[in-house]
C-alpha positions in Angstrom: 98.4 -33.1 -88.8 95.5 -32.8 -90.9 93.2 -35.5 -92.0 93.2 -37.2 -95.6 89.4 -35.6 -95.7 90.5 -32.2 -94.2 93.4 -32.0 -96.2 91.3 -32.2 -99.5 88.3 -30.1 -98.3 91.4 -27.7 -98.0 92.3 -28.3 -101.3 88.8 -27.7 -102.9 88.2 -24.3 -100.9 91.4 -23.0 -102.4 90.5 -24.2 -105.7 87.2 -22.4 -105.7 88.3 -19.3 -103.6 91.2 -18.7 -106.3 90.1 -20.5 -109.1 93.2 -22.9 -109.5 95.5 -24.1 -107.2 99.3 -25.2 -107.3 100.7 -28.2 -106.4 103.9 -26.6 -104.4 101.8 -24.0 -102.7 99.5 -26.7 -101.2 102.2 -29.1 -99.9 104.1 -26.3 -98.0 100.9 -25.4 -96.7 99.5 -28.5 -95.8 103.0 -29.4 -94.6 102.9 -32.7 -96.7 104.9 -34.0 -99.9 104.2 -32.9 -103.0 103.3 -36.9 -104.0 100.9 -36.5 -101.5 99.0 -33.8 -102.8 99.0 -35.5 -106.5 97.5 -38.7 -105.1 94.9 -36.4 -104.1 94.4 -34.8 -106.7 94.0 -37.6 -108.3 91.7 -38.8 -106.4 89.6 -35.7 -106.8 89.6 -35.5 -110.5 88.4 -39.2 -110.3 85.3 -37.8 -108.3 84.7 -35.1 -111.2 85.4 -32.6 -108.7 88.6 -30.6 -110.4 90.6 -31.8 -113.1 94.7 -31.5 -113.4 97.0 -29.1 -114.9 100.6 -29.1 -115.0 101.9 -28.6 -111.4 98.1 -27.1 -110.9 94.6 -28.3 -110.5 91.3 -26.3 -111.6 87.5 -26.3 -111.0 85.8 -29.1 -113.1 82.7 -28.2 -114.9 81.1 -28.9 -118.4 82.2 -25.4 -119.4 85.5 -23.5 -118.3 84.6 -21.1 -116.0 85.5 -17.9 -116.5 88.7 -17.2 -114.4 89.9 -13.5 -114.1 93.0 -12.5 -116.3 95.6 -12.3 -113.9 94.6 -15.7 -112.6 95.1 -17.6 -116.0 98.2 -16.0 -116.6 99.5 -17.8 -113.6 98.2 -21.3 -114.7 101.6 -23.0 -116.6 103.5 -20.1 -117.6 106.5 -21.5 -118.7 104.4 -23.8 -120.9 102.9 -19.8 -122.3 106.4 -18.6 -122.5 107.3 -21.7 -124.9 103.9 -21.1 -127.0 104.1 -17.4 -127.0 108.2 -17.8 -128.4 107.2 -20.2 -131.1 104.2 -17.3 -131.9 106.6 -15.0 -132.1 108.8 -17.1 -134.6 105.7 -16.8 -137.2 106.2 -12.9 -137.6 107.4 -11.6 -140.9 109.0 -8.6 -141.3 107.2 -5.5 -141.6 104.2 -7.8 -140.5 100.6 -6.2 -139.7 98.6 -8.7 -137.3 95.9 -9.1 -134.8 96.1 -10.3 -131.1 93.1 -10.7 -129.3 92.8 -11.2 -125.7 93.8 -14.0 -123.3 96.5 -14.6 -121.3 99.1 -16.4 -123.6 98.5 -14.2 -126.0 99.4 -11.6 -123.2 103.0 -13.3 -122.7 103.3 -13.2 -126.2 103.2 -9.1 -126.4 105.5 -9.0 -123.4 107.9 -11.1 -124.9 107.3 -10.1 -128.9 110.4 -8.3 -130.1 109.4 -6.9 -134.1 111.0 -7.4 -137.4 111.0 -4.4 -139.1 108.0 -2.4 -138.3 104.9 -4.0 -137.1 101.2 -3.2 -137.4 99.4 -4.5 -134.3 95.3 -4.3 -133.9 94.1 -5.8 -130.8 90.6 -5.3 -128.4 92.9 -6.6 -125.6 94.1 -3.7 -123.6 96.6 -5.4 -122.0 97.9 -6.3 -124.9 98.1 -2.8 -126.5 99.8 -1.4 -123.0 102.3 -4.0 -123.5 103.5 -3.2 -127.2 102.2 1.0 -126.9 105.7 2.2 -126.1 107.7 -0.8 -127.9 110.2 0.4 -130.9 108.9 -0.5 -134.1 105.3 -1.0 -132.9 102.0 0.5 -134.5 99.2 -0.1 -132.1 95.3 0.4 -132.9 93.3 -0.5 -130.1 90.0 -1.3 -130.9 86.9 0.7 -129.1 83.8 -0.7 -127.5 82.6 -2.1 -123.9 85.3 -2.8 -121.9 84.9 -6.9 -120.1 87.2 -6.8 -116.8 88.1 -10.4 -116.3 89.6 -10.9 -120.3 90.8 -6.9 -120.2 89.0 -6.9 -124.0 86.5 -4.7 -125.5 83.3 -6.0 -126.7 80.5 -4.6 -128.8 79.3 -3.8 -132.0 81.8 -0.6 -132.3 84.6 -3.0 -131.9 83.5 -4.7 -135.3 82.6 -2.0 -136.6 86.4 -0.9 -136.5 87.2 -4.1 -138.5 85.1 -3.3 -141.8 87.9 -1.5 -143.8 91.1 -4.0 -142.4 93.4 -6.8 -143.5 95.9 -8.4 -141.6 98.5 -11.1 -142.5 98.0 -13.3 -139.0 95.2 -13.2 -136.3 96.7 -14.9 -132.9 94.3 -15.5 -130.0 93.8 -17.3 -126.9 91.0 -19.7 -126.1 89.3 -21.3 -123.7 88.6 -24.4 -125.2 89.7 -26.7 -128.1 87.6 -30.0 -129.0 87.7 -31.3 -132.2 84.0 -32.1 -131.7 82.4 -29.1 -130.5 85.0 -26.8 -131.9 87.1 -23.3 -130.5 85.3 -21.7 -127.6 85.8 -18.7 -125.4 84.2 -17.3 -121.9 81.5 -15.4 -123.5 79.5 -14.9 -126.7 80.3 -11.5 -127.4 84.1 -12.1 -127.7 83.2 -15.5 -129.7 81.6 -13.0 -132.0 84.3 -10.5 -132.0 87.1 -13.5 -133.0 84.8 -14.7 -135.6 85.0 -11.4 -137.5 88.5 -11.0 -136.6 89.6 -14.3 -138.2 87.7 -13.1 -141.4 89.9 -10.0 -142.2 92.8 -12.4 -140.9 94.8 -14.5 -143.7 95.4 -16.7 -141.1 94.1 -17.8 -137.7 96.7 -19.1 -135.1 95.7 -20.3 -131.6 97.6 -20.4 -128.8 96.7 -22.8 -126.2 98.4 -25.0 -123.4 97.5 -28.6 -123.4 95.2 -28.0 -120.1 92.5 -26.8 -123.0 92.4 -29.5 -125.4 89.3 -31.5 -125.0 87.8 -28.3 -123.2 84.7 -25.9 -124.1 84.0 -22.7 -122.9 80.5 -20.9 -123.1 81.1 -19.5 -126.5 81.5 -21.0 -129.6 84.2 -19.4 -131.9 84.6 -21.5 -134.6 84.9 -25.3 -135.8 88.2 -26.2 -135.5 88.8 -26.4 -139.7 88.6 -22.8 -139.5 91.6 -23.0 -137.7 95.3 -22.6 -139.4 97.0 -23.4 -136.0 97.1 -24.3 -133.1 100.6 -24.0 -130.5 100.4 -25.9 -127.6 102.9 -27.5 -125.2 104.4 -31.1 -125.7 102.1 -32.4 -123.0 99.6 -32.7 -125.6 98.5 -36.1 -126.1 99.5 -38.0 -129.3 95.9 -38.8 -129.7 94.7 -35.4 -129.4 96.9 -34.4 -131.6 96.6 -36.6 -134.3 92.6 -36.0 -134.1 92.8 -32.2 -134.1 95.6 -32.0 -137.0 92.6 -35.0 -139.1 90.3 -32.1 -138.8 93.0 -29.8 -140.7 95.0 -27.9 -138.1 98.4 -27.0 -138.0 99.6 -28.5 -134.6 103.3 -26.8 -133.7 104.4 -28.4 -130.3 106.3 -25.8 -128.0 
């Protein structure tokens, strides 16, 4: 049997090997109960040295660190598969809209079944695989440098592309959402891309599990007023909530 201090140096190697851990996976392999390994993980997030997720833990740090795609979009999916259905329940009929990239938003083009037909303009190519061949679906995929770990292009042709378009809804993913500092992503050049995207947008919707409230990532977006809203998962915190909807979001619990 493993020590309480080899048990969570165990812990923290998998957490910063894989960039987020689950709670399940670690008993079974540590051969312990699951109450075990959320004592220490509490324990850990008390040290600053990861902070909890639903049935997950992740790296701590003053920023979110850039985790590849197909990592996030393990990190509370069913909590994304709530958010990405109540998304999906905002559609109009014969709706043109905008998905950027992230890894709720990606759930949300698997599961998106249209009204009518639908216009979709995304720099995610994930996202434009995922609705290219669906029924009813109009993709344009937006052109520029290609960033591996959000599958999005990036770049001044991108923007470019947006000059002469309007759409009814912009949905994105974030990294981040503080009512201080404001909407964040992992880099500037996709902050940048968003920001045009939400200007040619009538409205701006983000989707976000409650592991990102109170978070920042490396680059800034928006304040969150410029926000329409925000759909996260009902372990939000009534006092997060009632300080991001003072700021003038929409807050729609999944």
């Amino acid at each position: 049997m493993t020590s309480i201090a080899e048990r969570r140096k165990y812990i923290l190697d998998n957490i910063f090997q894989n960039g987020f851990v689950r709670v399940a996976d670690l008993a079974e392999a540590l051969g312990v109960t699951q109450t075990t390994i959320r004592k220490d993980l509490s324990t850990l997030e008390g040290q600053g040295l990861l902070y909890r997720a639903y049935g997950s833990a992740l790296p701590t740090s003053a920023q979110v660190l850039d985790i590849a795609l197909n990592t996030k979009r393990l990190i509370n999916l069913k909590q994304k598969q709530r958010i990405a259905a109540k998304a999906i329940e905002l559609l109009q009929e014969n709706d043109s809209i905008m998905m950027g990239a992230g890894s709720t938003v990606a759930v949300m083009a698997e599961m998106l079944k249209p009204k009518g037909r639908l216009n979709v303009v995304t720099p995610a190519v994930n996202v434009a695989m995922a609705l290219g061949d669906m029924s009813g679906v109009s993709v344009m995929q937006l052109g520029g440098i290609l960033y591996g770990n959000s599958l999005c292009v990036i770049g001044s042709e991108a923007k470019n592309m947006l000059n002469n378009l309007h759409c009814s809804k912009l949905f994105f993913g974030v990294d981040g959402v503080d009512p201080n500092y404001g909407v964040t992503c992992a880099t500037i050049e996709e902050a940048a891309l968003l920001h045009q995207m939400m200007e040619v947008a009538d409205s701006s919707i983000v989707l976000a599990d409650s592991t990102k409230i109170g978070k920042g990532g490396f680059g800034r977006i928006c304040e969150c007023k410029e926000v329409d809203i925000l759909i996260t998962d009902s372990h939000i915190s009534d006092s997060d909530k009632k300080e991001l909807e003072k700021s003038g979001i929409r807050v729609i619990v999944a």
